[in-house]
MOPAC internal coordinates of N, CA, C and O (Angstrom, degrees):
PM7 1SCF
backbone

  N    0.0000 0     0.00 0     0.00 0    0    0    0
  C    1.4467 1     0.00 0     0.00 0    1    0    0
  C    1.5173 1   108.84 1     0.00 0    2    1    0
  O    1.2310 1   115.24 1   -20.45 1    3    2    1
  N    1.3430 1   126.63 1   159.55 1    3    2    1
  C    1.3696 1   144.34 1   178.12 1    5    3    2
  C    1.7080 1   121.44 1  -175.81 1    6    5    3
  O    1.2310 1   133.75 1     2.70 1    7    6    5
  N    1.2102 1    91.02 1  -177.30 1    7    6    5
  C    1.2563 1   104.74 1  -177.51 1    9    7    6
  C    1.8192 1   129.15 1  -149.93 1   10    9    7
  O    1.2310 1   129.84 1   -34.68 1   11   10    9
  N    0.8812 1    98.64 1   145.32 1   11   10    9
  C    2.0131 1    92.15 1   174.93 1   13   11   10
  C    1.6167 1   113.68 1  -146.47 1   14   13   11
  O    1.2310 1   124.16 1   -37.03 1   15   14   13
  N    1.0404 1   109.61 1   142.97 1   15   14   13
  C    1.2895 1   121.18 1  -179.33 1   17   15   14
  C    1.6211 1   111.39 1   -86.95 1   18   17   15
  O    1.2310 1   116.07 1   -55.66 1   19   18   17
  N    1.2096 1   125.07 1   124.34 1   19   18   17
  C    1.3909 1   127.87 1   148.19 1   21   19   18
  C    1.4905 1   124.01 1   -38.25 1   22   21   19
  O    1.2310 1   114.71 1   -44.44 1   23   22   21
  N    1.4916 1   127.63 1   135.56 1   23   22   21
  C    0.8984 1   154.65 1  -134.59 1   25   23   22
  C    1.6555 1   108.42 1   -20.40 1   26   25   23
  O    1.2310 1   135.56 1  -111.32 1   27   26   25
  N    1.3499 1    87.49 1    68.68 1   27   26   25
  C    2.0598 1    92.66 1   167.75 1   29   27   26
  C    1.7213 1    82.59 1  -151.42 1   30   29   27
  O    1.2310 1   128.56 1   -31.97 1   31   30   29
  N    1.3561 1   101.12 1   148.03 1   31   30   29
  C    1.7925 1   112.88 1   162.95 1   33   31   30
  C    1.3753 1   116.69 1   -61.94 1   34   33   31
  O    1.2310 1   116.80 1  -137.93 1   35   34   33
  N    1.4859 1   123.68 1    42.07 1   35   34   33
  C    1.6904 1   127.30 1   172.07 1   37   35   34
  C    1.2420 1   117.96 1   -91.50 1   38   37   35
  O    1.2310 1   115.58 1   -61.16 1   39   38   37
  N    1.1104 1   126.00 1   118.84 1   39   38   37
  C    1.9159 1   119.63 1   146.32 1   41   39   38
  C    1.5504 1   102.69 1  -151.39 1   42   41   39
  O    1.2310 1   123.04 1    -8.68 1   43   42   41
  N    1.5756 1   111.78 1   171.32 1   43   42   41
  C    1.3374 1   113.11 1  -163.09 1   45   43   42
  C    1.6478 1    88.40 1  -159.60 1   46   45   43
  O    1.2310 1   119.86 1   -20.04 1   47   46   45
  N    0.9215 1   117.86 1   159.96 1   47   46   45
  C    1.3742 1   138.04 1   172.58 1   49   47   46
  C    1.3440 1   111.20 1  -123.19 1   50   49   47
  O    1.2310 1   117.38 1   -46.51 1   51   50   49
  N    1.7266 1   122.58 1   133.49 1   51   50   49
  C    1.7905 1   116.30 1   146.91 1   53   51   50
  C    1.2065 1   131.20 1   -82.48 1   54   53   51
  O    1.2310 1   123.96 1  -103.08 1   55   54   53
  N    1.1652 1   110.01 1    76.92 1   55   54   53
  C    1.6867 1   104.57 1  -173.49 1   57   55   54
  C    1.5100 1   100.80 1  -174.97 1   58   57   55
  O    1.2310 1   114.67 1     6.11 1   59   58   57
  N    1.2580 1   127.71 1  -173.89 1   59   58   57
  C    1.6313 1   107.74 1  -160.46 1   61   59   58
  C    2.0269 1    76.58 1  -130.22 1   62   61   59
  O    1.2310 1   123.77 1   -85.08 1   63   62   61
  N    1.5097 1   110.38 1    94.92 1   63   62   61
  C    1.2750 1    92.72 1  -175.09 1   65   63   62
  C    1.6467 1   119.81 1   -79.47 1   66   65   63
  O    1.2310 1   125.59 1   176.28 1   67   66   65
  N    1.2298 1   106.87 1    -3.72 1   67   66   65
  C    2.1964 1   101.86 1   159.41 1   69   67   66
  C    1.3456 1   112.73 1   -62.24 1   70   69   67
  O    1.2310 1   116.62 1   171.19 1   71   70   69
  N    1.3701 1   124.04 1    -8.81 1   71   70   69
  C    1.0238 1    85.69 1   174.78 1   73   71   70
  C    1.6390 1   101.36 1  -150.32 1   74   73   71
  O    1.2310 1   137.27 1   -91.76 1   75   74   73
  N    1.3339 1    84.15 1    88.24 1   75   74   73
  C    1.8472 1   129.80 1   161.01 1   77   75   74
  C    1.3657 1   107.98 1   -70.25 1   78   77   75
  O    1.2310 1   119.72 1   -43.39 1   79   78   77
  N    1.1755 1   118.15 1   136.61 1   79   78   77
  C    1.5024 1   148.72 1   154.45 1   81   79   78
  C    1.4013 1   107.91 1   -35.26 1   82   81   79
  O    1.2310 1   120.93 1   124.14 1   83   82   81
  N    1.6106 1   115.82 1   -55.86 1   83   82   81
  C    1.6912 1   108.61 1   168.11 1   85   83   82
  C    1.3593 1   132.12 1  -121.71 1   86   85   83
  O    1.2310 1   110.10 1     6.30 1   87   86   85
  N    1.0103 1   136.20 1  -173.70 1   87   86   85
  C    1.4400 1   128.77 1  -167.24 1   89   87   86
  C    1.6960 1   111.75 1   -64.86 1   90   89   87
  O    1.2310 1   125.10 1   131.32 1   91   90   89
  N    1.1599 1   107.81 1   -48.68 1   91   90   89
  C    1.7390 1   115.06 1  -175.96 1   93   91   90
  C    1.4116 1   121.35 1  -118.84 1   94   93   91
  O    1.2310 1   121.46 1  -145.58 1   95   94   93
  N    1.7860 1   114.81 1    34.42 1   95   94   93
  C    1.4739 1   113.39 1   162.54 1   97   95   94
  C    1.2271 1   140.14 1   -85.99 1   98   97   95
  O    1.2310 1   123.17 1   175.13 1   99   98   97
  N    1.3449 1   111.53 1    -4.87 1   99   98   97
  C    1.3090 1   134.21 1   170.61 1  101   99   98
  C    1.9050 1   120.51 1  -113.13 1  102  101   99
  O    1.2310 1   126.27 1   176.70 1  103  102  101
  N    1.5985 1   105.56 1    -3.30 1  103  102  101
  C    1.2332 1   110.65 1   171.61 1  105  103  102
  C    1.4536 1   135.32 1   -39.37 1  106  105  103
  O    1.2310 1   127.39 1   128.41 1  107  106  105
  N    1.5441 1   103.38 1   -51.59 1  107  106  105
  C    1.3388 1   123.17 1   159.34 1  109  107  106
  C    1.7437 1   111.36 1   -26.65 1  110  109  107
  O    1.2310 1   123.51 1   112.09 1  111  110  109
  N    1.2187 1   110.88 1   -67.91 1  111  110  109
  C    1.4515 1   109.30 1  -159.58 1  113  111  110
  C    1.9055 1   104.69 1   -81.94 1  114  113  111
  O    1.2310 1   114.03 1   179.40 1  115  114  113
  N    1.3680 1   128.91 1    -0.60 1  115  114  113
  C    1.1452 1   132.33 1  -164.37 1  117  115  114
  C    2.3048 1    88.48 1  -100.55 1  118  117  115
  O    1.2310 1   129.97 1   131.33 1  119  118  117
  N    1.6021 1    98.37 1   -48.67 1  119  118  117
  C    1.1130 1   102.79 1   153.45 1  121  119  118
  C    2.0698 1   139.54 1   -30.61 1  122  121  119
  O    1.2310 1   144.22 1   104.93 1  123  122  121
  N    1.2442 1    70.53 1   -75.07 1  123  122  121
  C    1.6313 1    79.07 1   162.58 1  125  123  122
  C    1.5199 1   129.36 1   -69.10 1  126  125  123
  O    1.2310 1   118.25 1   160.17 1  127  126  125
  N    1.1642 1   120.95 1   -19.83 1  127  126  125
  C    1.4165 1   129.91 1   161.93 1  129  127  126
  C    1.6567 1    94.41 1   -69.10 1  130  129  127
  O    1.2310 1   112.41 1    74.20 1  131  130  129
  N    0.9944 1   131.92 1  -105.80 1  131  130  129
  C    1.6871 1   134.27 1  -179.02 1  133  131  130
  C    1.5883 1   100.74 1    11.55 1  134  133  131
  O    1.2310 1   130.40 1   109.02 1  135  134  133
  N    1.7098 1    97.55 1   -70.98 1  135  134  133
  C    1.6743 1   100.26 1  -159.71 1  137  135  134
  C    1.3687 1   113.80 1   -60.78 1  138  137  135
  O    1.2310 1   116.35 1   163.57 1  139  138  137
  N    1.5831 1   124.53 1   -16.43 1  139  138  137
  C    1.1232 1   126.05 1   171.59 1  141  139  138
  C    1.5278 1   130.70 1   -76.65 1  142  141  139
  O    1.2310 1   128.97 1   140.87 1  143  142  141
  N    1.1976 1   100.31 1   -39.13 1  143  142  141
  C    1.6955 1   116.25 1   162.33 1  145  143  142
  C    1.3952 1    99.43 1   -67.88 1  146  145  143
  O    1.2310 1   103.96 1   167.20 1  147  146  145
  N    1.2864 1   147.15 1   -12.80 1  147  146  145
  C    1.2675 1   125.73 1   172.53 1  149  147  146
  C    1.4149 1   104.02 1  -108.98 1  150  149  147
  O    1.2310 1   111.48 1   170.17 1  151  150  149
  N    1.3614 1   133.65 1    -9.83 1  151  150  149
  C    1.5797 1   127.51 1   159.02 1  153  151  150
  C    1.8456 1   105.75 1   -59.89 1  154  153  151
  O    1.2310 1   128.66 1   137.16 1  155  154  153
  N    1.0852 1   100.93 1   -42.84 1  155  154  153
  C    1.6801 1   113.99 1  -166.15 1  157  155  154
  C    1.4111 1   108.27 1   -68.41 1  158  157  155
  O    1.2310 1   122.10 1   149.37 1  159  158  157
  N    1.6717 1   113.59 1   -30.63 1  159  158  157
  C    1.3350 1   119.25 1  -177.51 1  161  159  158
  C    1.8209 1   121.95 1   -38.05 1  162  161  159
  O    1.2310 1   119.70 1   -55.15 1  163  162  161
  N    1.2887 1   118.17 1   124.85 1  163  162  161
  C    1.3577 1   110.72 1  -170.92 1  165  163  162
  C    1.3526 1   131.62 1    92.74 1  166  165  163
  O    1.2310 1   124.06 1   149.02 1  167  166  165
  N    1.3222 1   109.81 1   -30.98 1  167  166  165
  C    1.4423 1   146.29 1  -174.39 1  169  167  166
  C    1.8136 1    91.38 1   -57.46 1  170  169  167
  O    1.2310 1   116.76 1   -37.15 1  171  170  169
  N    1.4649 1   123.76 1   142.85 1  171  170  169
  C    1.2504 1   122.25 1   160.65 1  173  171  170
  C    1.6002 1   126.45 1   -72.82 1  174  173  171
  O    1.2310 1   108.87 1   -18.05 1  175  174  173
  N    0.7769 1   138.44 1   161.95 1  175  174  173
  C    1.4774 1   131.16 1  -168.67 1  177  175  174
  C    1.2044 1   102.74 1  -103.39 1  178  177  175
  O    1.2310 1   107.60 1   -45.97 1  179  178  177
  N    1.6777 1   140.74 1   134.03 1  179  178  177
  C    1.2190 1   155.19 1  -128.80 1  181  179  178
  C    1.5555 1   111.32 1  -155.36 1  182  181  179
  O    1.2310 1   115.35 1  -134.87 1  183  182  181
  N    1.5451 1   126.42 1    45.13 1  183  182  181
  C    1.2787 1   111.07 1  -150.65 1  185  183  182
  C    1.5938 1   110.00 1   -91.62 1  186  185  183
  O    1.2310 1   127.80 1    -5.67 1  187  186  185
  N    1.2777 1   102.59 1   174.33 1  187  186  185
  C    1.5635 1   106.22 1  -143.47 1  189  187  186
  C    1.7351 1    90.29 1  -115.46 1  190  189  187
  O    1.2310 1   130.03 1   -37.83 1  191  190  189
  N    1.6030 1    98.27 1   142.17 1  191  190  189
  C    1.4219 1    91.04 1  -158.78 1  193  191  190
  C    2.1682 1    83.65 1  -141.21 1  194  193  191
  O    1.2310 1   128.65 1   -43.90 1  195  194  193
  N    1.3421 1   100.94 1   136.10 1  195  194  193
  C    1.4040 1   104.37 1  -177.99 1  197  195  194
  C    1.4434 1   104.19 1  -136.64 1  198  197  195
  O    1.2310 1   118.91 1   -40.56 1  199  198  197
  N    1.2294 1   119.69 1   139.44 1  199  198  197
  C    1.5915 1   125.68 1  -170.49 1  201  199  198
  C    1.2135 1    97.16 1   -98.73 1  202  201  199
  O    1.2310 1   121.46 1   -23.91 1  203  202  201
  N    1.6489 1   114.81 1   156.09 1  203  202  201
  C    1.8921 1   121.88 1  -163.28 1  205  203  202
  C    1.4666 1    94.53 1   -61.00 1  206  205  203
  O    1.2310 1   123.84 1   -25.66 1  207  206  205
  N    1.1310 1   110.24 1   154.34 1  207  206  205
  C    1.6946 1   137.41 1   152.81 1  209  207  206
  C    1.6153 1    90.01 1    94.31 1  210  209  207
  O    1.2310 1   115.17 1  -166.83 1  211  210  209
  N    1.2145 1   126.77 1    13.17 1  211  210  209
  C    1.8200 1   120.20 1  -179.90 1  213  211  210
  C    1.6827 1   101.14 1   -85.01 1  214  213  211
  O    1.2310 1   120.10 1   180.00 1  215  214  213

């Protein structure tokens, strides 16, 4: 199971995908992490701040 957010660099998986059954079944998503840290590269940092009870 997982999830991703529309137009923000989010997704997450439930499951611990390192440690797959074979060498490259979870590649995909280790992939897509990379390409995102390198879209973001340079990018200012924007951190997200929520006050209690949000």
């Amino acid at each position: 199971a997982g999830l991703s957010v529309d137009g923000k660099p989010i997704f997450s998986v439930q499951y611990h995908p390192e440690a797959s059954p074979g060498p490259q079944d979870s590649h995909y998503l280790f992939t897509r992490f990379i390409n995102q840290v390198r879209a973001q590269k340079g990018m200012p940092l924007k951190p997200e701040t929520m006050k209690a009870g949000e």
